[in-house]
VOPAGU-2260 file (C-alpha; in pm, 1 decimal, decimal comma):
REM VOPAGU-2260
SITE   aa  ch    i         X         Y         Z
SITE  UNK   A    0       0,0       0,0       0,0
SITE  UNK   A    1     160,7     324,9    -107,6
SITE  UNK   A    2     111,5     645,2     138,9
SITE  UNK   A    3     177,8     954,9       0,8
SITE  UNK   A    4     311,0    1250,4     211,8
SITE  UNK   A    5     107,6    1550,6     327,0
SITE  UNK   A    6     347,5    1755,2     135,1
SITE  UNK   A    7     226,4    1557,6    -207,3
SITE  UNK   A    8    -121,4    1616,3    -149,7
SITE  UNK   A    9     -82,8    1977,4     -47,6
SITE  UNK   A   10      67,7    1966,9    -401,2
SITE  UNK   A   11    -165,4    1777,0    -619,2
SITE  UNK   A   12    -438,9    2027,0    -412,9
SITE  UNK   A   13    -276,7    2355,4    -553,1
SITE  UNK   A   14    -207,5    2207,9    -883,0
SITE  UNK   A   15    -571,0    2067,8    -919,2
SITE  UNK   A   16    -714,3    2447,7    -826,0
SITE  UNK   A   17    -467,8    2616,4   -1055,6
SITE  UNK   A   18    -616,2    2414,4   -1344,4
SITE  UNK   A   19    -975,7    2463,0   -1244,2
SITE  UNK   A   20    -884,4    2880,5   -1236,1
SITE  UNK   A   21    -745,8    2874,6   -1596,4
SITE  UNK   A   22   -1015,0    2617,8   -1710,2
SITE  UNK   A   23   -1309,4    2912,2   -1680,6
SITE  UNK   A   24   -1459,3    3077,4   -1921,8
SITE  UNK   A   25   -1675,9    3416,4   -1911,0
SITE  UNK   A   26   -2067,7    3416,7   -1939,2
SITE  UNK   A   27   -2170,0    3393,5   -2337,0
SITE  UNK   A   28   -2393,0    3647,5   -2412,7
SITE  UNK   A   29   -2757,0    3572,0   -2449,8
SITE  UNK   A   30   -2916,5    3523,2   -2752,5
SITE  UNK   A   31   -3173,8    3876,8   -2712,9
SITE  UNK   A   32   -2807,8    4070,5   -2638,8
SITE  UNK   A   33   -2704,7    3957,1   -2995,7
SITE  UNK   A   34   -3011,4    4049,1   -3196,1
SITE  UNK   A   35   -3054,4    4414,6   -3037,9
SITE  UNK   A   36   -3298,5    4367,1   -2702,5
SITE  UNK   A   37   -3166,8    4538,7   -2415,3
SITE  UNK   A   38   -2837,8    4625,5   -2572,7
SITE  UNK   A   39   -2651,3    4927,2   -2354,4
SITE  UNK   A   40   -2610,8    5258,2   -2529,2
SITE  UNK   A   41   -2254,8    5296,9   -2712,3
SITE  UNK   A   42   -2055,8    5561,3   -2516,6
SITE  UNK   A   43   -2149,3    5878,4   -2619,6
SITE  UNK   A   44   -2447,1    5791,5   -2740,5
SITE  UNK   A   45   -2672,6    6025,4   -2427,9
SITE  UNK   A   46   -2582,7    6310,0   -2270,8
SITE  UNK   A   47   -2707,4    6377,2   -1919,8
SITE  UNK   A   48   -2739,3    6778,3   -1818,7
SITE  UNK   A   49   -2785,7    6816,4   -1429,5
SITE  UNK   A   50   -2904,9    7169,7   -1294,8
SITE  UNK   A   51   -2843,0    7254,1    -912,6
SITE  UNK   A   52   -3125,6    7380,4    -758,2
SITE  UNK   A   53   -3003,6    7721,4    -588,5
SITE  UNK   A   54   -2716,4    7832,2    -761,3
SITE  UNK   A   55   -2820,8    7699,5   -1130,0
SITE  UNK   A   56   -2485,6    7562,1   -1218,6
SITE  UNK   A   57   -2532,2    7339,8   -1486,7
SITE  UNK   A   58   -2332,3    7018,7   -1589,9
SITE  UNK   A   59   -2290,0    6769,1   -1828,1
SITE  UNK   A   60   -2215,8    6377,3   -1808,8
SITE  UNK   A   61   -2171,6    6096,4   -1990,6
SITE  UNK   A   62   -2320,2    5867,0   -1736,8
SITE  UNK   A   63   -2667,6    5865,3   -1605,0
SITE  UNK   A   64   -2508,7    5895,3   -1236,3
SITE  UNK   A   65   -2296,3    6178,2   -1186,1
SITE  UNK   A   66   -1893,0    6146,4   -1087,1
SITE  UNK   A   67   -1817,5    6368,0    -794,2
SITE  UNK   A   68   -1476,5    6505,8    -922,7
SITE  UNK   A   69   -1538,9    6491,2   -1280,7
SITE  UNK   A   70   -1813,8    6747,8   -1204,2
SITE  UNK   A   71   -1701,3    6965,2    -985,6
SITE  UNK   A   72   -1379,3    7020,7   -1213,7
SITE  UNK   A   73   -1670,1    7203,1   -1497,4
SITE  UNK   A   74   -1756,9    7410,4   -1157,7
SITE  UNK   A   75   -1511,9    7728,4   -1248,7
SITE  UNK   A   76   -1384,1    7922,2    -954,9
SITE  UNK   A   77   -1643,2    8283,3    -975,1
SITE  UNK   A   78   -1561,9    8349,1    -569,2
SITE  UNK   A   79   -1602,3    8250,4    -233,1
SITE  UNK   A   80   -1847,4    7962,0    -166,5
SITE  UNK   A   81   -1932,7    7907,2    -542,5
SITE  UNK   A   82   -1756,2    7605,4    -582,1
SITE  UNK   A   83   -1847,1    7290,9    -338,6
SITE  UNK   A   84   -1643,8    7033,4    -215,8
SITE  UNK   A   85   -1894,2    6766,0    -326,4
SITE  UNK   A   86   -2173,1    6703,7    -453,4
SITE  UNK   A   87   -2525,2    6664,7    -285,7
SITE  UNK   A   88   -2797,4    6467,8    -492,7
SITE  UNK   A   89   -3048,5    6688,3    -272,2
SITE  UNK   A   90   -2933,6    6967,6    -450,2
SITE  UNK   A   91   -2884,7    6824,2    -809,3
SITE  UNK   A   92   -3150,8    6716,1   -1072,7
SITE  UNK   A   93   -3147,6    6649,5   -1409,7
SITE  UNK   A   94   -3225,1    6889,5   -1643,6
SITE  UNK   A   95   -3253,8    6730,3   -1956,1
SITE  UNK   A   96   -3137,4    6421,7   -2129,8
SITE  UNK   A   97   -2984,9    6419,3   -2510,7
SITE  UNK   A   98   -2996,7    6110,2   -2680,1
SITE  UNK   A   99   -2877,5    6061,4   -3077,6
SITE  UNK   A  100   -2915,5    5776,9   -3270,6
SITE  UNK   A  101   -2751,1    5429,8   -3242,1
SITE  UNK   A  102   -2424,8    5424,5   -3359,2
SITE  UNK   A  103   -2364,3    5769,8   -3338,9
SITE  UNK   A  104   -2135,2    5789,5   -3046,9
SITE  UNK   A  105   -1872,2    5995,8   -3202,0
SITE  UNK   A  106   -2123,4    6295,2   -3284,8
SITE  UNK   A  107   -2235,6    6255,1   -2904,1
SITE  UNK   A  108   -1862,2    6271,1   -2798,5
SITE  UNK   A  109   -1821,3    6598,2   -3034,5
SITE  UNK   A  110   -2128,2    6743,2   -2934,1
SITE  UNK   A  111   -2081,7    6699,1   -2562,0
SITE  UNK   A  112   -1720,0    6857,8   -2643,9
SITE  UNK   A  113   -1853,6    7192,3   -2793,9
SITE  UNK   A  114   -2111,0    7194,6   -2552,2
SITE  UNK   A  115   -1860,4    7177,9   -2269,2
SITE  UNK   A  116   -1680,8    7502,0   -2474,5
SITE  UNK   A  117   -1907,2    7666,2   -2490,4
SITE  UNK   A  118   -2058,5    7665,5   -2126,6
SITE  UNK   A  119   -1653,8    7776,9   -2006,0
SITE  UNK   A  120   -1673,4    8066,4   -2273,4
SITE  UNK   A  121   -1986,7    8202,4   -2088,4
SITE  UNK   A  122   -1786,5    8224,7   -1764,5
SITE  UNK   A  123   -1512,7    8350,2   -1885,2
SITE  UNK   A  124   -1655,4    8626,9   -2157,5
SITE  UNK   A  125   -1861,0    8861,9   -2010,4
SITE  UNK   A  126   -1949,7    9171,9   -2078,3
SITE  UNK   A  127   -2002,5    9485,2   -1835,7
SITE  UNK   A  128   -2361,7    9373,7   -1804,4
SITE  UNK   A  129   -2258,1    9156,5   -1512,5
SITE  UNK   A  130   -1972,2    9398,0   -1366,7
SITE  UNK   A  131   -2212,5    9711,3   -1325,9
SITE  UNK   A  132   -2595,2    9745,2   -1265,0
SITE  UNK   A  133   -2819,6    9950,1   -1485,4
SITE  UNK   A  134   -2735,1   10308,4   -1294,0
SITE  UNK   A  135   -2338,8   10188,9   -1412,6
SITE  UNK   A  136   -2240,7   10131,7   -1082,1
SITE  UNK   A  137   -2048,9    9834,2   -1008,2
SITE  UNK   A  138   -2244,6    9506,5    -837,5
SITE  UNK   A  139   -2087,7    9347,0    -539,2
SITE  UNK   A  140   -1893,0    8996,6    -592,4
SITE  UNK   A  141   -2165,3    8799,3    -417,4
SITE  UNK   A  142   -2387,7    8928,0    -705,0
SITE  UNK   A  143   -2162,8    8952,1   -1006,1
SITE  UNK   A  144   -2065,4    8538,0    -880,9
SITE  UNK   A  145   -2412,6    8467,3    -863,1
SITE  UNK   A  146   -2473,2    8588,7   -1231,7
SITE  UNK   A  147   -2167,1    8391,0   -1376,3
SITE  UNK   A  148   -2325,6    8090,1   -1180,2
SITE  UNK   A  149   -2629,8    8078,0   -1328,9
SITE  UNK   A  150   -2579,8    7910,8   -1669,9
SITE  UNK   A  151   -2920,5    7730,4   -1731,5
SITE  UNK   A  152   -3053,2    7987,3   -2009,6
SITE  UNK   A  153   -2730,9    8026,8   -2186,5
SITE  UNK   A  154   -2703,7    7573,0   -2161,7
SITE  UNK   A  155   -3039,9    7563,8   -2326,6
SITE  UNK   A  156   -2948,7    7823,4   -2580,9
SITE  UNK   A  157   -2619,9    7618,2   -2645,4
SITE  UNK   A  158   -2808,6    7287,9   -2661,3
SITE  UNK   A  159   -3020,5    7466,3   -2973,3
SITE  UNK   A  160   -2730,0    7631,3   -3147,9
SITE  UNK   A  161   -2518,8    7291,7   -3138,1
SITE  UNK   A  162   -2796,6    7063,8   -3197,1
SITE  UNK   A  163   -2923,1    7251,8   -3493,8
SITE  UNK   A  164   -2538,1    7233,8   -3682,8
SITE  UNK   A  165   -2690,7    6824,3   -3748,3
SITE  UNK   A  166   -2955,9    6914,2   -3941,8
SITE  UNK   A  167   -2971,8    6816,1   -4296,1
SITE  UNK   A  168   -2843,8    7164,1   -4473,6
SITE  UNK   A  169   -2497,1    7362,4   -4550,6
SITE  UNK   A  170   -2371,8    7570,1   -4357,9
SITE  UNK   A  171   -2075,2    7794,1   -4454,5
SITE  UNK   A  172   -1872,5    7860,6   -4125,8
SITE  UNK   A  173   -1844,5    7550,8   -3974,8
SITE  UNK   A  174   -1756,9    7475,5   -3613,8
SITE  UNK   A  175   -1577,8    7179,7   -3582,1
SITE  UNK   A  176   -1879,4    6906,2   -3471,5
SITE  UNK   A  177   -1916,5    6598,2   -3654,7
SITE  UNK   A  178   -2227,9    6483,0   -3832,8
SITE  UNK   A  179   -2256,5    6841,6   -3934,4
SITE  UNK   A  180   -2495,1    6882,5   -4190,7
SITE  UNK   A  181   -2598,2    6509,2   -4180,3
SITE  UNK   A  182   -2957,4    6518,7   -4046,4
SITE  UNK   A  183   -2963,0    6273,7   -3726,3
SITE  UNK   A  184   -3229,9    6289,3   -3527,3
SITE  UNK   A  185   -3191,4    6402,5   -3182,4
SITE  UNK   A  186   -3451,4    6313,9   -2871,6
SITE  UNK   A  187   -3436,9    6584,3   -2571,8
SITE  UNK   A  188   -3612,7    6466,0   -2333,3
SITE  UNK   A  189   -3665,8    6788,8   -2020,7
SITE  UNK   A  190   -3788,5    6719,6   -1670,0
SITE  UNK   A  191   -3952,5    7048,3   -1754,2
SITE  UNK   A  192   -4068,5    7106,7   -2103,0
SITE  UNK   A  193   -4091,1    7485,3   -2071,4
SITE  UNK   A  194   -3751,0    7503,4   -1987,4
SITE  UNK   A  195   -3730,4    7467,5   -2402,9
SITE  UNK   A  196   -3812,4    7839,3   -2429,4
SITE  UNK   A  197   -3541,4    7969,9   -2339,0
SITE  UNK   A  198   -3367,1    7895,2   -2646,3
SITE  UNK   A  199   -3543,9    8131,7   -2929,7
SITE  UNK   A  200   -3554,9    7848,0   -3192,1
SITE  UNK   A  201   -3528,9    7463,5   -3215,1
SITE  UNK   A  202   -3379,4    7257,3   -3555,4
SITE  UNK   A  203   -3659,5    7028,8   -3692,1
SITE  UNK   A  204   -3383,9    6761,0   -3644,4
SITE  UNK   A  205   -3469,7    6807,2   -3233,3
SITE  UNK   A  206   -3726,7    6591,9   -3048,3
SITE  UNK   A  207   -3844,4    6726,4   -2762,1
SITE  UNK   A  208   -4035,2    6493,3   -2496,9
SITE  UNK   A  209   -4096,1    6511,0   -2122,2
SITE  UNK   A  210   -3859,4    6279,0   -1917,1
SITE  UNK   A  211   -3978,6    6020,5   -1720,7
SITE  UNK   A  212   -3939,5    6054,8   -1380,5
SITE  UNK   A  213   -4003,9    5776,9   -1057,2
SITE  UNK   A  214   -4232,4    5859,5    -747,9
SITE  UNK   A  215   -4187,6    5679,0    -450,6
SITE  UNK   A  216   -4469,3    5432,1    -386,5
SITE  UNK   A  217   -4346,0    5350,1     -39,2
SITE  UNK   A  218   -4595,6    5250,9     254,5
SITE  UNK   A  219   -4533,2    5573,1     494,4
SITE  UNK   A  220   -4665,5    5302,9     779,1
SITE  UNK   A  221   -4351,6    5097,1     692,1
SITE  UNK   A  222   -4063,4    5344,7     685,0
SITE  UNK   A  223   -3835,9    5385,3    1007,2
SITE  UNK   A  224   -3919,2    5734,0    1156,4
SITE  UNK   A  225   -4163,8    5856,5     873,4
SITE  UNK   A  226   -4511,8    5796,4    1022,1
SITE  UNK   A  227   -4397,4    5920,7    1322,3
SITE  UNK   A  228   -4226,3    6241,7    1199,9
SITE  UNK   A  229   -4579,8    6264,2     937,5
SITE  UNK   A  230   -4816,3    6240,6    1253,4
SITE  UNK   A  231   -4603,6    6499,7    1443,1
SITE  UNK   A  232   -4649,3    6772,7    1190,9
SITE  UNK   A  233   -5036,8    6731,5    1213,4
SITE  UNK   A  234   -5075,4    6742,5    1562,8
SITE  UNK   A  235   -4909,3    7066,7    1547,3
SITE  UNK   A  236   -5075,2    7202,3    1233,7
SITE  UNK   A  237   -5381,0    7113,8    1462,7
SITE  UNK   A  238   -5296,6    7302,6    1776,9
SITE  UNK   A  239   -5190,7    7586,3    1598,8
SITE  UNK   A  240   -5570,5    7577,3    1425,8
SITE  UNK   A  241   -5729,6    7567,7    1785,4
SITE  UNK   A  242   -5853,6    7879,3    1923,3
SITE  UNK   A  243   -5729,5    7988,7    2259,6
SITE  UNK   A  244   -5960,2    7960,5    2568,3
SITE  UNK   A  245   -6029,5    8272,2    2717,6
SITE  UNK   A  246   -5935,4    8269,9    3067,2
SITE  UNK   A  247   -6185,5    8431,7    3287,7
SITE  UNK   A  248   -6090,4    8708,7    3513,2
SITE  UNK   A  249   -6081,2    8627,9    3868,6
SITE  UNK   A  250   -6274,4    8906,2    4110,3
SITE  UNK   A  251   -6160,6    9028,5    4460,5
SITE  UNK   A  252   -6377,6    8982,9    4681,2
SITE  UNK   A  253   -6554,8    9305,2    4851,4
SITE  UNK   A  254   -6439,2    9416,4    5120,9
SITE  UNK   A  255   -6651,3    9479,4    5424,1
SITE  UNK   A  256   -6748,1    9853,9    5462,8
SITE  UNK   A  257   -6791,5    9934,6    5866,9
């Protein structure tokens, strides 16, 4: 009867488990993944424009959840307190959502490019407008910072101007985009539609639809802290609606008169 050593079996062990590692083989894709169903969008294909809510800074992404340095590097320095350190989702909300057709990620690339240009030339070419008010006297920096900030108008009016260069006509100066002049179709879709208007026209090339958005269908009876926090703010809607009780004067008594 042969015995073999621990130190041979520790051996054959590791040897069996090295072959096992190389042996695998990734996941084959699906069959639906091949013909087109549920296929992720090429790179470049969508671009995702976040507003924040108080100061109006506007960014763009490539990805539908936003990367804390990568945007907070578009965030150009205009004075104290205008740049954060990070982001809060509280605070950010999308503003829009550009999406061109399938295999077009290079003109989404190029058009996210020029629209990144031309968001850094607005806050860095200004005109006295912003320096003085209307009597000509000059604004403080709070106010002249709070100006530069707000970029939604002039994002929606760059949105137009660089979405229109792919409609299906010459143009003589051009500005460096691919598919210029080619036609695609672009769907905008706006978590608020009249936030179109502030651009003074629209190609026909552009789309424009309302973005979907998720509620929360949550049981409030379920939720840690919710009911309780709900049920608080009533009662004291309620006392505050209850009328104060007069509280009746009390009378001396007479005194006795001799």
């Amino acid at each position: 009867m042969n015995v073999r050593s621990t130190r041979d079996l520790a051996r054959h062990a590791i040897a069996l488990a090295r072959g096992a590692r190389h042996a695998t083989t990734a996941a084959q894709p699906n069959s639906s993944s091949q013909t087109g169903a549920g296929v992720e969008p090429e790179y470049g294909q969508q671009i995702y424009v976040y507003n924040h809510l108080q100061k109006n800074h506007v960014v763009y992404s490539l990805t539908k959840a936003l990367k804390n340095n990568k945007a907070i590097k578009q965030l150009p320095f205009n004075g104290k307190q205008t740049v954060p350190r990070a982001l809060r989702k509280d605070l950010w909300h999308p503003l829009a959502t550009i999406s061109f057709p399938s295999g077009s990620g290079e003109i989404g690339l190029s058009a996210y490019q020029k629209l990144r240009e031309y968001r850094k030339r607005h806050e860095l070419e200004w005109d006295d407008s912003i320096m003085k008010n209307k009597d000509g006297k000059f604004l403080p920096k709070h106010k002249r910072a709070r100006q530069l900030c707000d970029q939604k108008a002039n994002s929606v009016a760059d949105m137009a101007a660089v979405l229109g260069r792919l409609a299906e006509q010459k143009f003589e100066d051009k500005i460096g985009i691919k598919g210029e002049g080619t036609g695609a179709v672009v769907n905008v879709k706006w978590n608020d539609l009249l936030d179109a208007e502030f651009a003074e026209t629209w190609s026909d090339n552009v789309v424009h639809d309302k973005l979907e958005s998720h509620t929360n269908h949550r049981d409030f009876n379920k939720v840690w802290g919710l009911k309780k926090h709900i049920m608080g703010e009533r009662e004291m809607k309620q006392r505050r609606r209850r009328p104060k009780k007069e509280v009746p004067e009390i009378q001396e008594p007479l005194s006795a008169t001799v």
